[in-house]
N, CA, C and O of each residue as an XYZ file, in Angstrom:
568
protein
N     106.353    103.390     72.075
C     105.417    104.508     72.113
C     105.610    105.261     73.431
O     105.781    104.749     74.537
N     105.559    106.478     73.148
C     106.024    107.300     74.779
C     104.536    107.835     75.016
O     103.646    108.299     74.303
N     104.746    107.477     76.668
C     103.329    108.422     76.966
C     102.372    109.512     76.105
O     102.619    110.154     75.084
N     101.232    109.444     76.918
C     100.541    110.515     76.041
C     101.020    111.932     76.727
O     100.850    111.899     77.946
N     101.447    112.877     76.361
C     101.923    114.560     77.470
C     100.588    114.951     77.566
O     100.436    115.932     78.295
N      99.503    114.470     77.032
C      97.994    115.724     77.101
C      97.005    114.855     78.118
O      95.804    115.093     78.251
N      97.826    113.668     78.901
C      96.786    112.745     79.517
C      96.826    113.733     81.114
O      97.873    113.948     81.724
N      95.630    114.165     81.505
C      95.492    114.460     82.595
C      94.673    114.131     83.734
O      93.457    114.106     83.542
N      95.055    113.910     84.724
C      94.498    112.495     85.531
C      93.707    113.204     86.814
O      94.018    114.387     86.952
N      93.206    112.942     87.313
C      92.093    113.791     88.422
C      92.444    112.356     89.611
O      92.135    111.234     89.209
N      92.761    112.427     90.316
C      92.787    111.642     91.147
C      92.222    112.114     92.508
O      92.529    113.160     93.080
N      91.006    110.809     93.101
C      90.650    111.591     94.599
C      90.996    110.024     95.769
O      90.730    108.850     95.514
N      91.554    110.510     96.837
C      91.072    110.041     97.606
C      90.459    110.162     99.005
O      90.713    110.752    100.055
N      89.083    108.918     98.288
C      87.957    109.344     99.515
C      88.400    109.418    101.084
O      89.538    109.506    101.544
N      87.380    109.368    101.635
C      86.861    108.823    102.978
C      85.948    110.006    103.506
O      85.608    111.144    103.182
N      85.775    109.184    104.389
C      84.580    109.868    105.694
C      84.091    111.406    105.642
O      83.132    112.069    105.245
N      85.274    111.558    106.253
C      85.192    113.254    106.839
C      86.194    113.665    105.645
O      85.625    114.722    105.376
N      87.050    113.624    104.912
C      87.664    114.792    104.001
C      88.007    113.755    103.076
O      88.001    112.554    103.345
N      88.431    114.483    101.516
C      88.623    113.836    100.449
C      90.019    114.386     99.652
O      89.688    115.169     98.761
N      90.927    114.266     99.699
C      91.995    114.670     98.830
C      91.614    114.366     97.615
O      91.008    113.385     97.182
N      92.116    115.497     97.003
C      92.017    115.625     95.199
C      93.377    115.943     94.946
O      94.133    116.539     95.713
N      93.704    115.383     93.511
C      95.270    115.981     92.967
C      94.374    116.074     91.395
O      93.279    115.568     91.152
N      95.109    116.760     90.620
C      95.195    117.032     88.891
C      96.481    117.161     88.848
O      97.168    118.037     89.374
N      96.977    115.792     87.866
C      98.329    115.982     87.573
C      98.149    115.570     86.294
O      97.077    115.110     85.902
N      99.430    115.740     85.384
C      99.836    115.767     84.017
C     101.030    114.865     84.506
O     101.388    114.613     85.657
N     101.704    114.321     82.917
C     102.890    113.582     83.435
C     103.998    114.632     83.920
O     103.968    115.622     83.190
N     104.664    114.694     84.613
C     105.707    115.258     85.263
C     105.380    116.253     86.183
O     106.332    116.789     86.751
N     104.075    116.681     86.505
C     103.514    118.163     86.852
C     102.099    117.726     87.595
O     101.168    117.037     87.181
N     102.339    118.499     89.041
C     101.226    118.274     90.161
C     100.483    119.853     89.604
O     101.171    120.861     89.764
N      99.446    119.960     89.130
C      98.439    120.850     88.744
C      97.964    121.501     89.736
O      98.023    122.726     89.848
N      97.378    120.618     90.653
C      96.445    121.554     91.928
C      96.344    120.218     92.442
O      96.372    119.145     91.839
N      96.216    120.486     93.715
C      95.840    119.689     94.975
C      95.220    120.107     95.963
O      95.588    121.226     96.322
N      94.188    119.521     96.723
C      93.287    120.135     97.520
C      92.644    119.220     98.873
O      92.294    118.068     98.614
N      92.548    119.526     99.753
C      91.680    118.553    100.739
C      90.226    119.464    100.502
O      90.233    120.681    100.318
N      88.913    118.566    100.547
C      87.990    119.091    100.888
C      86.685    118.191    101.575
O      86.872    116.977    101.653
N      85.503    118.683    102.025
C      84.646    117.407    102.500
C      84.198    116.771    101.520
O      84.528    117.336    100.477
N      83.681    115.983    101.373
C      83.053    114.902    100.919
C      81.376    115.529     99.916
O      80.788    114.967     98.992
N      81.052    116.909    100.645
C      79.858    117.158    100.385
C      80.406    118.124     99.027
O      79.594    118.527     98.195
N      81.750    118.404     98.937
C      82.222    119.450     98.219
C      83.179    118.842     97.102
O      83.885    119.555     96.389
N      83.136    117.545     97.024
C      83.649    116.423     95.965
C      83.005    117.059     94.805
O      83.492    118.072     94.304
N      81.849    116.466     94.321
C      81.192    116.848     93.057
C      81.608    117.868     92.576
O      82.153    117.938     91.474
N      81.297    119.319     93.764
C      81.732    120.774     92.569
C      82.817    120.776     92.439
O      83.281    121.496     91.555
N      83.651    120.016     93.216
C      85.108    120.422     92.534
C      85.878    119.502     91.484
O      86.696    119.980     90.697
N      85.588    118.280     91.526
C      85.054    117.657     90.181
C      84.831    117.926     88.803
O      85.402    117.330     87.890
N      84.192    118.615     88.699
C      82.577    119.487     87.664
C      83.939    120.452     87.168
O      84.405    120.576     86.036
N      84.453    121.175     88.666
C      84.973    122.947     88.090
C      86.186    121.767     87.496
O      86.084    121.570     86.285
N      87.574    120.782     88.373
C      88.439    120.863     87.723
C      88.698    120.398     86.264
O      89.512    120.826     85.446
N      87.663    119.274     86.154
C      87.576    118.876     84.521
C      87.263    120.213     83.469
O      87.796    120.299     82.362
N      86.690    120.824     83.795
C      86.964    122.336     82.943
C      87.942    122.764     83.082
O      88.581    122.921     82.041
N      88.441    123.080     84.054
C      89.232    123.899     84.218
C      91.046    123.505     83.696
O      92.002    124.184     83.323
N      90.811    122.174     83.916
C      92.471    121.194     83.448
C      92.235    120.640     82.327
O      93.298    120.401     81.754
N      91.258    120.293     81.690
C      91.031    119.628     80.594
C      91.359    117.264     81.147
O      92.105    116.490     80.548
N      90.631    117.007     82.139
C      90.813    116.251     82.619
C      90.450    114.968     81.671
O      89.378    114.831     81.081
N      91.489    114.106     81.641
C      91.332    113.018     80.531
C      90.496    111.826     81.197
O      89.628    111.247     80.543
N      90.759    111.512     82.395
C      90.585    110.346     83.206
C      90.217    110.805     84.884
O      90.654    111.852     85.361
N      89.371    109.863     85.644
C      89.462    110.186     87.186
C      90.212    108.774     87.523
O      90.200    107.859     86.700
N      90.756    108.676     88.578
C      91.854    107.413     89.368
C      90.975    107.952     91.050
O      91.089    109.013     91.664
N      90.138    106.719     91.367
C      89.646    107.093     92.726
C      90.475    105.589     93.651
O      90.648    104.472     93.164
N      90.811    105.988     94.876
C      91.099    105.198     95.782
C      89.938    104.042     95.967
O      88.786    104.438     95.790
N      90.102    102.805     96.268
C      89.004    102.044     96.621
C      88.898    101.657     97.863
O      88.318    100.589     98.059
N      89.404    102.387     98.971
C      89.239    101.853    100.300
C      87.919    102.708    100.689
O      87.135    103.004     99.787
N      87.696    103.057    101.859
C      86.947    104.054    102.843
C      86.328    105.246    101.926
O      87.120    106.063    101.457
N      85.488    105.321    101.763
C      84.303    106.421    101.800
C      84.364    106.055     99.677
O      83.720    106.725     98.870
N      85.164    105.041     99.354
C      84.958    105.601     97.696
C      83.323    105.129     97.419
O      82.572    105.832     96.742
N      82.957    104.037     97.946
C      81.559    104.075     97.104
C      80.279    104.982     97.206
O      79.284    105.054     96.486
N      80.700    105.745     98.510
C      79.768    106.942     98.701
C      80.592    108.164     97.475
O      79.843    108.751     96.694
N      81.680    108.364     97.436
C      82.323    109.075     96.106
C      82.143    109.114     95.080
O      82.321    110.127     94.403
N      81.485    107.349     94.378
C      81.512    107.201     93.441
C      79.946    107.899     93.185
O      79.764    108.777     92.342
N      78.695    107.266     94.196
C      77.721    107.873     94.227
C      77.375    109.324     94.029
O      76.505    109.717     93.251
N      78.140    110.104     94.811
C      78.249    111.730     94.803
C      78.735    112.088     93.207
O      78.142    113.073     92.766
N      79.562    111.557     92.402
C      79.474    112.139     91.081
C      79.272    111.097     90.167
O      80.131    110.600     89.440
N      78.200    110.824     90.238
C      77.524    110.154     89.226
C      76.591    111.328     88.623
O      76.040    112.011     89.486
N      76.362    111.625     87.456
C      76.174    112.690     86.616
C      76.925    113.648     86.444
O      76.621    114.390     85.510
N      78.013    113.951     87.158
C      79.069    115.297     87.346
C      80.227    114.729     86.317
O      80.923    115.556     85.727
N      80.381    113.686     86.159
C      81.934    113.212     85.218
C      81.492    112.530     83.885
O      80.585    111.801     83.485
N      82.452    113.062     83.475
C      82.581    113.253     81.930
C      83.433    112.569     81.077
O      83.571    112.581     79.854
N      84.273    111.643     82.475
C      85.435    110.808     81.321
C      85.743    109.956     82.286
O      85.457    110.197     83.458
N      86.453    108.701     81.851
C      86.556    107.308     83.034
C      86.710    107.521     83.818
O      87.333    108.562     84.030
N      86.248    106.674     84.932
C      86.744    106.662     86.159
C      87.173    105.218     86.674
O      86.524    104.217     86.371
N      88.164    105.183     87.371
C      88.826    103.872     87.292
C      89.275    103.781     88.699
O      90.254    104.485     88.946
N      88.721    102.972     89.846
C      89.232    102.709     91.212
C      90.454    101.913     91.076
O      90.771    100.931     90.404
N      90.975    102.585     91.847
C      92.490    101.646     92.123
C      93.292    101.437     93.491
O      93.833    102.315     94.163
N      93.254    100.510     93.659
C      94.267    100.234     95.153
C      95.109    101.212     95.248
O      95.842    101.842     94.485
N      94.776    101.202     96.657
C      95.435    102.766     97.592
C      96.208    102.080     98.879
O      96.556    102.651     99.913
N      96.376    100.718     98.531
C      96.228    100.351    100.314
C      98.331    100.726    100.013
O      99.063    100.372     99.089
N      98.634    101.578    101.319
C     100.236    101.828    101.623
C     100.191    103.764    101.119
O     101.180    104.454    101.366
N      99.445    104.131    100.710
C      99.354    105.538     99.906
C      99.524    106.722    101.611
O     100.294    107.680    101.689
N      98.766    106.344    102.513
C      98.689    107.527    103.483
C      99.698    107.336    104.298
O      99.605    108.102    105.258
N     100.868    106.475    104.360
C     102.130    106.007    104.899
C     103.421    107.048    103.776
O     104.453    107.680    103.996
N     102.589    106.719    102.586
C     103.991    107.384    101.825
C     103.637    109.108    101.631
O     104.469    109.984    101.398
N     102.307    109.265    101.785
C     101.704    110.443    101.947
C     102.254    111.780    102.719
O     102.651    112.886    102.353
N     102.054    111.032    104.130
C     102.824    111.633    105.058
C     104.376    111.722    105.049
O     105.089    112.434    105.756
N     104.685    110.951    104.212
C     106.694    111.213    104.075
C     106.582    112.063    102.735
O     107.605    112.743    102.650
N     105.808    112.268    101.747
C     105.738    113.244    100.943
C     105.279    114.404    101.674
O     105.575    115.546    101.323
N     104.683    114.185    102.512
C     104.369    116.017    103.284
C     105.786    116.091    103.576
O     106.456    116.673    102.723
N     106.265    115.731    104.372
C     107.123    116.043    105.079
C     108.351    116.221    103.991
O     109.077    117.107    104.444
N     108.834    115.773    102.836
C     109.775    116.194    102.101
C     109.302    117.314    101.639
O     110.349    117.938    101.459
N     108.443    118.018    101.316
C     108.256    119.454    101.088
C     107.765    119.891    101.949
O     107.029    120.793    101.550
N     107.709    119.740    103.409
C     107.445    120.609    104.410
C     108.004    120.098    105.192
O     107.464    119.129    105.725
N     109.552    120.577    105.690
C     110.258    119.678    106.781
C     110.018    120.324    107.955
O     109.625    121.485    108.068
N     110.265    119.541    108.841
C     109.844    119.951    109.953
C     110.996    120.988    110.483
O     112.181    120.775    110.223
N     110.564    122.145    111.255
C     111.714    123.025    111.965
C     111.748    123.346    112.920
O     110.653    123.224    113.469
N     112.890    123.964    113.847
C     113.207    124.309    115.222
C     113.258    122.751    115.707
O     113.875    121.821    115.187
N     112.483    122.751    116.778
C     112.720    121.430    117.853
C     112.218    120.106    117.264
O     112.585    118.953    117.487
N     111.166    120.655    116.354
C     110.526    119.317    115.163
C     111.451    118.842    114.542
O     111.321    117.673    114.179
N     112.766    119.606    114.185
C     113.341    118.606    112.948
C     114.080    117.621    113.502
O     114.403    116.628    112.850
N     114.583    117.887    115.372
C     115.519    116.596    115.863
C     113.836    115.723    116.366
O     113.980    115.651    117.587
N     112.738    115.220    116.114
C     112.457    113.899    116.385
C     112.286    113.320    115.077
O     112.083    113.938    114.033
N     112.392    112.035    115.238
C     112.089    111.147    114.197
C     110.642    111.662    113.564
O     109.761    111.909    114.388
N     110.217    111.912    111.602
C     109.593    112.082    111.282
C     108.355    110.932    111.612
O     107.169    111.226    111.458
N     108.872    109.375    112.161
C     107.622    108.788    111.913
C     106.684    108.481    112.950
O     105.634    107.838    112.954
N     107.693    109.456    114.333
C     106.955    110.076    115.040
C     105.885    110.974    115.164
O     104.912    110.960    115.919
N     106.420    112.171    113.829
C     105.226    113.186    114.382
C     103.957    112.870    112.844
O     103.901    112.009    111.965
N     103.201    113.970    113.163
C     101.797    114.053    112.542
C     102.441    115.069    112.082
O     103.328    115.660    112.700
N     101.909    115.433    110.603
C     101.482    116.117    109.856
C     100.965    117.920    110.369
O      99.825    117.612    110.717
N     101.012    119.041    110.556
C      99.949    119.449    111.205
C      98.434    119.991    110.892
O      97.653    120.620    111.607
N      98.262    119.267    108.888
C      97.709    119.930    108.660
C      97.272    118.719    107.654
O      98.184    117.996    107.253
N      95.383    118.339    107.037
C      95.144    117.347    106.702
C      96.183    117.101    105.295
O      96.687    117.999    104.621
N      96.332    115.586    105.083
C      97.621    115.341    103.912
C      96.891    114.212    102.686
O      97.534    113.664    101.791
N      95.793    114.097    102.870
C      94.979    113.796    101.758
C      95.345    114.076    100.803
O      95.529    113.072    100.114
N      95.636    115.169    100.202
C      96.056    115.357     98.763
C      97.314    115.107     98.452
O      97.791    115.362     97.347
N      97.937    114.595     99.391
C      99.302    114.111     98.885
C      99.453    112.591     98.340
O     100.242    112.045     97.569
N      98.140    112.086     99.228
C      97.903    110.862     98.723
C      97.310    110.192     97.513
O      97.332    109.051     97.052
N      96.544    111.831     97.038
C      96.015    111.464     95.251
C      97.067    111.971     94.414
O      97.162    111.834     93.194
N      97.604    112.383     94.952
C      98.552    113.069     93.981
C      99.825    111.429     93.753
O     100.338    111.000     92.720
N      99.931    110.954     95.106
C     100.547    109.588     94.731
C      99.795    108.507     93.849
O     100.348    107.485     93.441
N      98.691    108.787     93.641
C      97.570    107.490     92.958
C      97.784    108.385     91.846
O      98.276    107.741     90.919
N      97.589    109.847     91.491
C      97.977    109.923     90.091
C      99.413    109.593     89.330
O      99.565    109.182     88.179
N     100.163    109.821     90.073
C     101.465    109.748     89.600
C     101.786    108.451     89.304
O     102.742    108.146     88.592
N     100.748    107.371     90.011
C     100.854    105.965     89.905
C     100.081    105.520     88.876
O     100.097    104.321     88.601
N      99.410    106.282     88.264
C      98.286    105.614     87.287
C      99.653    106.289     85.979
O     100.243    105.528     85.211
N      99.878    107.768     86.026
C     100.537    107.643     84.982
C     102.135    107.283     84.711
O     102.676    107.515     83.630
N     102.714    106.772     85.679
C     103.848    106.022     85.677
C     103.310    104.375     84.892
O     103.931    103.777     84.014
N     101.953    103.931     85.562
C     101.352    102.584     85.141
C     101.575    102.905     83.564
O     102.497    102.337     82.980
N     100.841    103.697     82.965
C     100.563    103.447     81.898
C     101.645    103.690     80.883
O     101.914    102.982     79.913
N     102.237    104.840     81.274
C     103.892    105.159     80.282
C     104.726    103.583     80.387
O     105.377    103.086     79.468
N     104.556    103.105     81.457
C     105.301    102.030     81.840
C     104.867    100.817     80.654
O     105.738    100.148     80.099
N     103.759    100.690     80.435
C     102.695     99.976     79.705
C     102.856    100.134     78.219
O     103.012     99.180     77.457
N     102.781    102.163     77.624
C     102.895    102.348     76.276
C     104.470    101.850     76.009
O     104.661    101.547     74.832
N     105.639    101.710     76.891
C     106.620    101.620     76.819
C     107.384    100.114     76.468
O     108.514     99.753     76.142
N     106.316     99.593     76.687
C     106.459     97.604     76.674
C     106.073     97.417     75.563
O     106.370     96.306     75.125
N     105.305     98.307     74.650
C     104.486     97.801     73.393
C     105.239     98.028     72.387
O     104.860     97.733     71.254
């Protein structure tokens, strides 16, 4: 059985001060976004309209159970925490393959520098891509 193509996955991950969001489809990053924590819910609410969102995939480290709290009444279809621990390590080497560094940045070592700009959403966008690699991987065994 091959994946579902209409499964679309909302992935956030929490914390503190900012929250990365991704909406991906299998093969296709939809939208990605950093935002605060206070601004989770509406964007939530708008992207499940707006993508036709099948599933949410939330990180379970730092700030998710205040996350989970904040949209409780706002979601409309599972939500499923999943280990994140190694995600903001590969995060930051996904920024950096689509945003390489230039001029005097590109001779130091990338695992030297920072980012210059928050990379949260690179990291849901890795938890989605991981939930639907999981599961194609899964319809694919059966």
């Amino acid at each position: 059985m091959n994946a579902d193509p209409h499964r679309v996955v909302l992935a956030i991950d929490p914390g503190r001060g900012k929250v990365g969001a991704a909406v991906c489809a299998p093969g296709a990053v939809l939208a990605r976004i950093v935002v605060s924590p206070d601004a989770l819910a509406g964007l939530v609410k708008d992207w499940q309209a707006r993508y036709g969102v099948t599933e949410i995939i939330m990180g379970n480290r730092t700030g998710s159970d205040e996350a989970v709290a904040a949209l409780a009444g706002v979601i409309g279809v599972p939500l499923r925490r999943v280990e994140e621990a190694g995600t903001t390590l590969r995060a930051r080497a996904r920024y950096f393959v689509e945003h390489p560094p230039r001029g005097l940045r590109r001779l130091l070592p990338r695992s030297l520098q920072t980012p210059p700009e928050a990379y949260d959403d690179y990291a849901a966008v890795l938890l989605a891509e991981a939930a639907l690699t999981e599961n194609a991987a899964a319809d694919r065994a059966e």
